[in-house]
C-alpha atoms as a printed R data frame, in Angstrom:
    type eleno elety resid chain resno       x       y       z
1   ATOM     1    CA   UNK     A     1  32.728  18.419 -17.860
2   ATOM     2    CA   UNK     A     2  34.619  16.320 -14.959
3   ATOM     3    CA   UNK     A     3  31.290  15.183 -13.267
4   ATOM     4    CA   UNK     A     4  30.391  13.880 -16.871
5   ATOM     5    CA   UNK     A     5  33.108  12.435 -17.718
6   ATOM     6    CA   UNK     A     6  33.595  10.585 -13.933
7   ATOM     7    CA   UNK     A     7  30.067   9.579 -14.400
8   ATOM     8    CA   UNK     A     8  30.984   8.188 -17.775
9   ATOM     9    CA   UNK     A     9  33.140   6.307 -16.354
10  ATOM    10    CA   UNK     A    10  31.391   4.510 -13.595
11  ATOM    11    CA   UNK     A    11  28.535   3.701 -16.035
12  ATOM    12    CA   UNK     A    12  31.012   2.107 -18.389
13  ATOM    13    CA   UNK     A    13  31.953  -0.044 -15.008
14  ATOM    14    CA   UNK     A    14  28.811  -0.759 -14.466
15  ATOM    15    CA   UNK     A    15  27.984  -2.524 -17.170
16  ATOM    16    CA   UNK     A    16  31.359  -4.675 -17.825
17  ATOM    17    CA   UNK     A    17  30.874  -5.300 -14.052
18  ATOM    18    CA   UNK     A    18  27.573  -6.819 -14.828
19  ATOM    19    CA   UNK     A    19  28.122  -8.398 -18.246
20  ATOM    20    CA   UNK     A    20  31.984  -9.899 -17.255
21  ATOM    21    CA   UNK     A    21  31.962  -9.526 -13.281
22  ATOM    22    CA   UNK     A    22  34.449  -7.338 -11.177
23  ATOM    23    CA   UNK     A    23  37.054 -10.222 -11.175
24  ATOM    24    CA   UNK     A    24  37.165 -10.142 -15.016
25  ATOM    25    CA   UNK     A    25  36.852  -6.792 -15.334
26  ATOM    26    CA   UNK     A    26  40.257  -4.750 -15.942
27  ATOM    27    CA   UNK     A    27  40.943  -1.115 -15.949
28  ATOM    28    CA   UNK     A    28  42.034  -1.417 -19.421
29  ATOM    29    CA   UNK     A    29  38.348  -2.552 -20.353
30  ATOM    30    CA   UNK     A    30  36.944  -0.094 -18.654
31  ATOM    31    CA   UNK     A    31  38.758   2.916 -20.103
32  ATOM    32    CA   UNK     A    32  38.533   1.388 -23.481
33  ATOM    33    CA   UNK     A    33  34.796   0.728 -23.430
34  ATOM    34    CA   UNK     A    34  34.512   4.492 -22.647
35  ATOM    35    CA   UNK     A    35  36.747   5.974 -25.284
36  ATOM    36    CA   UNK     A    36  38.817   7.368 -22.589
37  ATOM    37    CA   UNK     A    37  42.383   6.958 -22.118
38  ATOM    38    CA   UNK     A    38  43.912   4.790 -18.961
39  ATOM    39    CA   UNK     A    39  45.614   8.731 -18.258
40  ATOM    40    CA   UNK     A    40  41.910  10.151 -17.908
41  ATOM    41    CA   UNK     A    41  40.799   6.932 -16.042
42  ATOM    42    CA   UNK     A    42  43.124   7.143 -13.533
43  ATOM    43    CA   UNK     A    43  42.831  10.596 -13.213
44  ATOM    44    CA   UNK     A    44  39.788   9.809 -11.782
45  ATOM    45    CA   UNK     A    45  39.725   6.545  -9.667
46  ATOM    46    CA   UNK     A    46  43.460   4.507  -8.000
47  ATOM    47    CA   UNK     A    47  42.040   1.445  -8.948
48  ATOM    48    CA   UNK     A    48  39.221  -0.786 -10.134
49  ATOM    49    CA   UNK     A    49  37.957  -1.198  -6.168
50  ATOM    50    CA   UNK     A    50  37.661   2.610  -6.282
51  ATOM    51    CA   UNK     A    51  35.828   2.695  -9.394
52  ATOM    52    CA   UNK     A    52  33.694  -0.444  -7.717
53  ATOM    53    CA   UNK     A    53  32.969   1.547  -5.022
54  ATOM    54    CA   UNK     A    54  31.731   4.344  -6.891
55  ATOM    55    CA   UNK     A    55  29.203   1.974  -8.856
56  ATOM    56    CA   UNK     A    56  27.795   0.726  -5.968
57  ATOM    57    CA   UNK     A    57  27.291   3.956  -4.218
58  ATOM    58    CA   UNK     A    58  25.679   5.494  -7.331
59  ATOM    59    CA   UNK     A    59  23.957   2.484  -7.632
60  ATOM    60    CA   UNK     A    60  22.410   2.560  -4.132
61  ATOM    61    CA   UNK     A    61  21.510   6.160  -4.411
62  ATOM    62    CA   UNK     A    62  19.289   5.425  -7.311
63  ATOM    63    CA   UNK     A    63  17.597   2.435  -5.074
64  ATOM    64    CA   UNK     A    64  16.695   4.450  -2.356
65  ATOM    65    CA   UNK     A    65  15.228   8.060  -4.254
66  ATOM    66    CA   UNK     A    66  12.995   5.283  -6.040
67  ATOM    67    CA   UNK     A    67  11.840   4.112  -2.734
68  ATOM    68    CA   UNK     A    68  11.554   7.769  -1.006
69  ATOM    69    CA   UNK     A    69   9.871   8.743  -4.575
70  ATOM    70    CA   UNK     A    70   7.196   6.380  -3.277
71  ATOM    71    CA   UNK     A    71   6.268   8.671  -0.462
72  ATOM    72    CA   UNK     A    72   4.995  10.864  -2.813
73  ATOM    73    CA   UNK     A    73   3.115   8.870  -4.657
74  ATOM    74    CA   UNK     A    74  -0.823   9.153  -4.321
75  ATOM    75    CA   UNK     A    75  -1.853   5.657  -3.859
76  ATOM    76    CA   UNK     A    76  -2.683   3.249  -0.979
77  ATOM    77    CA   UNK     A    77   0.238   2.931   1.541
78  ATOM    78    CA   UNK     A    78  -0.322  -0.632   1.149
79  ATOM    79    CA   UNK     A    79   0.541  -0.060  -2.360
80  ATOM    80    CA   UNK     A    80   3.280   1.917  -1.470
81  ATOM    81    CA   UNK     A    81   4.495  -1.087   0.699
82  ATOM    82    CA   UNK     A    82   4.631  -3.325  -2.212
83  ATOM    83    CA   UNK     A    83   6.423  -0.956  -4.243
84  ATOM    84    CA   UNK     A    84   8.660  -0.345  -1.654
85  ATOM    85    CA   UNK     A    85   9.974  -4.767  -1.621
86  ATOM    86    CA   UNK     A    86   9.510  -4.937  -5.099
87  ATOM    87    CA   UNK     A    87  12.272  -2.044  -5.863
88  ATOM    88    CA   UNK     A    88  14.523  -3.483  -3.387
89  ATOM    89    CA   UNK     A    89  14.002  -7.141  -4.794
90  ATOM    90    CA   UNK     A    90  14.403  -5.848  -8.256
91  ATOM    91    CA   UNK     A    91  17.509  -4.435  -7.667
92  ATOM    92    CA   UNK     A    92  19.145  -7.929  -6.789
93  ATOM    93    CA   UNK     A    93  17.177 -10.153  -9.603
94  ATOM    94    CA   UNK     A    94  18.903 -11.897 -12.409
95  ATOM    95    CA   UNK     A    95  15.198 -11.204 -14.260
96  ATOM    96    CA   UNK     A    96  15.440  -7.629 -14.140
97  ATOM    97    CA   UNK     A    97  14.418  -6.263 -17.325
98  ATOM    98    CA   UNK     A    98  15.449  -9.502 -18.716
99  ATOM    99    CA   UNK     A    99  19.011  -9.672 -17.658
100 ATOM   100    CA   UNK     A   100  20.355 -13.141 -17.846
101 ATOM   101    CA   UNK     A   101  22.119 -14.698 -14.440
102 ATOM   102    CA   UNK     A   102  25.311 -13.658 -15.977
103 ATOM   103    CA   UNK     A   103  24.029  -9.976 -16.574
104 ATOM   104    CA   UNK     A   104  23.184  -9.265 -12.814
105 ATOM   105    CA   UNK     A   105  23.803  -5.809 -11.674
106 ATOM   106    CA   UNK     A   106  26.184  -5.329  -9.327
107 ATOM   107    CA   UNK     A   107  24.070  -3.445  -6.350
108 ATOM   108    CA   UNK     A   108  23.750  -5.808  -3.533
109 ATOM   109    CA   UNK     A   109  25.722  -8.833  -4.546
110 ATOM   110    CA   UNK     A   110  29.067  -7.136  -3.294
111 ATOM   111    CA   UNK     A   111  31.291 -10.187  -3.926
112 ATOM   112    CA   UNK     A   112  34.438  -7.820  -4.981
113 ATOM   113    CA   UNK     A   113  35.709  -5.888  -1.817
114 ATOM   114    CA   UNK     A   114  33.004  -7.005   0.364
115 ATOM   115    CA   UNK     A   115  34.331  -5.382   2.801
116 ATOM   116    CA   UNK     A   116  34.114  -1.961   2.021
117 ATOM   117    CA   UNK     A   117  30.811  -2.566  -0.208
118 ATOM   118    CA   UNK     A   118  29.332  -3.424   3.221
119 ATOM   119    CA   UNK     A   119  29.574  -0.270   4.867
120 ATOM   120    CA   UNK     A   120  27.982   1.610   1.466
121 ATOM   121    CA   UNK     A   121  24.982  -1.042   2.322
122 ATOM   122    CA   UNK     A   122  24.310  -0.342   5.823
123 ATOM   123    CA   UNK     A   123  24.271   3.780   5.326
124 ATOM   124    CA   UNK     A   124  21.849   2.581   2.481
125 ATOM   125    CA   UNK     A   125  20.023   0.269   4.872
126 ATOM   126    CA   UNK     A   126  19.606   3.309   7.300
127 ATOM   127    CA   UNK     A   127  17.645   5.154   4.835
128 ATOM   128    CA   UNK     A   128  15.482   2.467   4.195
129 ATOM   129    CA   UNK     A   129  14.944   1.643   7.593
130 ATOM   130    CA   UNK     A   130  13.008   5.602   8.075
131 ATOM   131    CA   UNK     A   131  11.171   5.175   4.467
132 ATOM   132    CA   UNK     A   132   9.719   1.542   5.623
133 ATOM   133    CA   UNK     A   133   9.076   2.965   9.111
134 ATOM   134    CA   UNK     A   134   6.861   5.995   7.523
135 ATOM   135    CA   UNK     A   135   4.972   3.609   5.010
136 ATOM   136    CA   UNK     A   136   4.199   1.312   8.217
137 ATOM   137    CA   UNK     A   137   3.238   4.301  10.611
138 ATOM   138    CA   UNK     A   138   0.976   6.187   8.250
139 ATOM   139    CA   UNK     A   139  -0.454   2.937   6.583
140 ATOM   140    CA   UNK     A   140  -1.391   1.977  10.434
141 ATOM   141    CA   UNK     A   141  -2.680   5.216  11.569
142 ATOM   142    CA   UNK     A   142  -4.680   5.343   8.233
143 ATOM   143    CA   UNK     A   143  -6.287   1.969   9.222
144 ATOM   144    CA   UNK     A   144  -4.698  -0.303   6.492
145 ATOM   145    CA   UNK     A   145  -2.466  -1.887   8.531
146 ATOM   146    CA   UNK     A   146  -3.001  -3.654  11.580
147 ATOM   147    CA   UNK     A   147  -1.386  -1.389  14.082
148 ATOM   148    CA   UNK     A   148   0.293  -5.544  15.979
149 ATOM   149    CA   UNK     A   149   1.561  -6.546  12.729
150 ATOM   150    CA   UNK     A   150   2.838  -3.178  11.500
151 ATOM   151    CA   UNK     A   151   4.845  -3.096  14.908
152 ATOM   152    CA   UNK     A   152   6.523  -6.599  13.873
153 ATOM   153    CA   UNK     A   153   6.862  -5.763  10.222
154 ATOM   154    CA   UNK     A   154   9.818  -3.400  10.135
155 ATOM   155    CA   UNK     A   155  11.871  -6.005  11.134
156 ATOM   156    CA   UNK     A   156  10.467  -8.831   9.386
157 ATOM   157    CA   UNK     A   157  10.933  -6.993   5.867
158 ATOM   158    CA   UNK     A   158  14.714  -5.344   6.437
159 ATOM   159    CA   UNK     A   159  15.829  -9.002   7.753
160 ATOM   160    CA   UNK     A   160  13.909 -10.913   4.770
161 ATOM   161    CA   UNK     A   161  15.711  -8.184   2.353
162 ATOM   162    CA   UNK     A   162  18.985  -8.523   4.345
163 ATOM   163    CA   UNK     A   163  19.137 -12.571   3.449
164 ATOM   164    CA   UNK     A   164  18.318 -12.298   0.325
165 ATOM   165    CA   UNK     A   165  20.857  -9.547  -0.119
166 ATOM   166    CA   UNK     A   166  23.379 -12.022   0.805
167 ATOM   167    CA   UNK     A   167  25.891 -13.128  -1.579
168 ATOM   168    CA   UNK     A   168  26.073 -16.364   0.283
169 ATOM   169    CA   UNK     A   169  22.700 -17.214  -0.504
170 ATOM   170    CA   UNK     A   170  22.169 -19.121  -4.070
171 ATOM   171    CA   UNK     A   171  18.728 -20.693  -3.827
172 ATOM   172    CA   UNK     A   172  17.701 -23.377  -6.303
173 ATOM   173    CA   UNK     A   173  14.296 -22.425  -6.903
174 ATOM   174    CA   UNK     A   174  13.423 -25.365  -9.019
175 ATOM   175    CA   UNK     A   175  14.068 -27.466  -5.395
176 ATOM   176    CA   UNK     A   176  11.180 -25.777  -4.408
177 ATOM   177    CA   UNK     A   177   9.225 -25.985  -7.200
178 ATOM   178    CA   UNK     A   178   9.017 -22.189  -8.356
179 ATOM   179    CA   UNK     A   179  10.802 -19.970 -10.244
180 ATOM   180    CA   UNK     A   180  12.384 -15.857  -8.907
181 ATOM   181    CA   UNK     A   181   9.877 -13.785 -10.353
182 ATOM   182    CA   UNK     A   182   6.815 -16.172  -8.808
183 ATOM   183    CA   UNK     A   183   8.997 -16.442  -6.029
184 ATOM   184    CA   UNK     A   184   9.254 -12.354  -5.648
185 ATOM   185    CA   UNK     A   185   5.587 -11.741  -5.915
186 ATOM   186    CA   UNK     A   186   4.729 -14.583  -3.744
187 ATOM   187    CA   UNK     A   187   6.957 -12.876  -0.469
188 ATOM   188    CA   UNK     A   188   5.163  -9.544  -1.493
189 ATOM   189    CA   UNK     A   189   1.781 -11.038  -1.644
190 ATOM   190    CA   UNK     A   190   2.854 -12.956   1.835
191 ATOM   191    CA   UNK     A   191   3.719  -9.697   3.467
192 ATOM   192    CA   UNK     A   192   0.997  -7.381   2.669
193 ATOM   193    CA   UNK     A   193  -1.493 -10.026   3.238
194 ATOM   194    CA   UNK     A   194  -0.168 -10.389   6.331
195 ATOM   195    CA   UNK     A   195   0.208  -6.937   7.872
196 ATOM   196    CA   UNK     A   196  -3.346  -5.600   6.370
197 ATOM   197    CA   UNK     A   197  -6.073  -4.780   8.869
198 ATOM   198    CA   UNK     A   198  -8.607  -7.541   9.278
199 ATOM   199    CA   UNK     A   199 -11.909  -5.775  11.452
200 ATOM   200    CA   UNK     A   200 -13.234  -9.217  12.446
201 ATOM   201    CA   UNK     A   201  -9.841 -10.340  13.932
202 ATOM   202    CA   UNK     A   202  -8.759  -7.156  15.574
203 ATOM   203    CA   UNK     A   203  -8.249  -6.420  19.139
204 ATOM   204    CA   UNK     A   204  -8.026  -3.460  21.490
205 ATOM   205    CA   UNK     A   205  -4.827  -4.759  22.797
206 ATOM   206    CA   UNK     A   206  -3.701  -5.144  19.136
207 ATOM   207    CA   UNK     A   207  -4.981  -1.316  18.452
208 ATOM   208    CA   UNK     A   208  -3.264   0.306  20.901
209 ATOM   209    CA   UNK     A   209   0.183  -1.386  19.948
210 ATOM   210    CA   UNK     A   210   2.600   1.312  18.101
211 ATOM   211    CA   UNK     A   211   5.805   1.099  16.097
């Protein structure tokens, strides 16, 4: 009964976090959008960084079993690849399931308590870090990947993710003449293309190069 009702609670947060932001977001509002008193509320989190916290833990929990999930999955690993980005870039899009800019969830743009919301990312970031490094390895040994450009790839994708993780960047797509979701499966498209194993163009130097 206590797990449910704390995970009540941080669901509730989640979703006045997204639809009002964490500035605008009181404890009252959260306690009343769950039907639970500011008593139970605080029973169960100090404050609203607390109950922050919690969201974005949850929340990056759920991010990475999707992308371990993958692992399991019985399709190409260059398949598995492109799930793996498109998870991660879904999970900081303003277009996910049709969420409006002001609806974005509240995963990886840590603007409240940044702080502390960075240290949830990088334990996060360390799990992704062995996923991406078992799609690469077994995509290369399976001969999808070319074994040079799987060796750069690991950190080409984590430092792609990691800037456009940050809440610093705001990039006017219509500058560039695109839009986010062309955008998003344009860098996927760029990567795999990239890192796929090309017969004519490989080279026993390249071959014998490992991750």
């Amino acid at each position: 009964m206590a797990l449910k009702t704390r995970e009540k609670l941080i669901e509730v947060a989640r979703q006045l976090f997204a639809r009002k932001g964490v500035e605008n977001t009181t404890m009252l509002d959260i306690a009343n959008a769950s039907d639970r008193g500011r008593r139970t509320l605080y029973t169960y989190f100090k404050n609203k960084r607390e109950i922050h916290q919690a969201v974005i833990e949850r929340e990056s929990d759920q991010m990475v079993s999707r992308q371990r999930a993958i692992l399991a999955e019985e399709i190409s690993w260059s398949e598995k690849l492109e799930k793996f980005i498109e998870i991660r870039l879904q999970a900081i899009s303003a277009e996910q399931d049709g969420s409006s800019e002001t609806e974005r969830r509240p995963l990886l743009l840590m603007r409240f308590d940044y702080r502390r919301s960075e240290r949830t990312r990088r334990v996060a970031e360390q799990k992704e870090i062995e996923i991406l490094r078992t799609i690469l390895a077994n995509g290369r040994d399976a001969g999808e990947f070319s074994p040079a450009q799987a060796s750069r790839a690991l950190a080409l994708v984590m430092v792609l993710l990691q800037c456009i993780d940050s809440p610093h960047l705001e990039l006017n797509f219509q500058e560039i003449g695109t839009d986010r979701t062309t955008a998003r499966r344009e860098i996927i498209e760029f990567i795999i293309n990239g890192i796929q194993r090309r017969e004519s163009t490989a080279s026993p130097s390249a071959d014998n190069a490992m991750l």
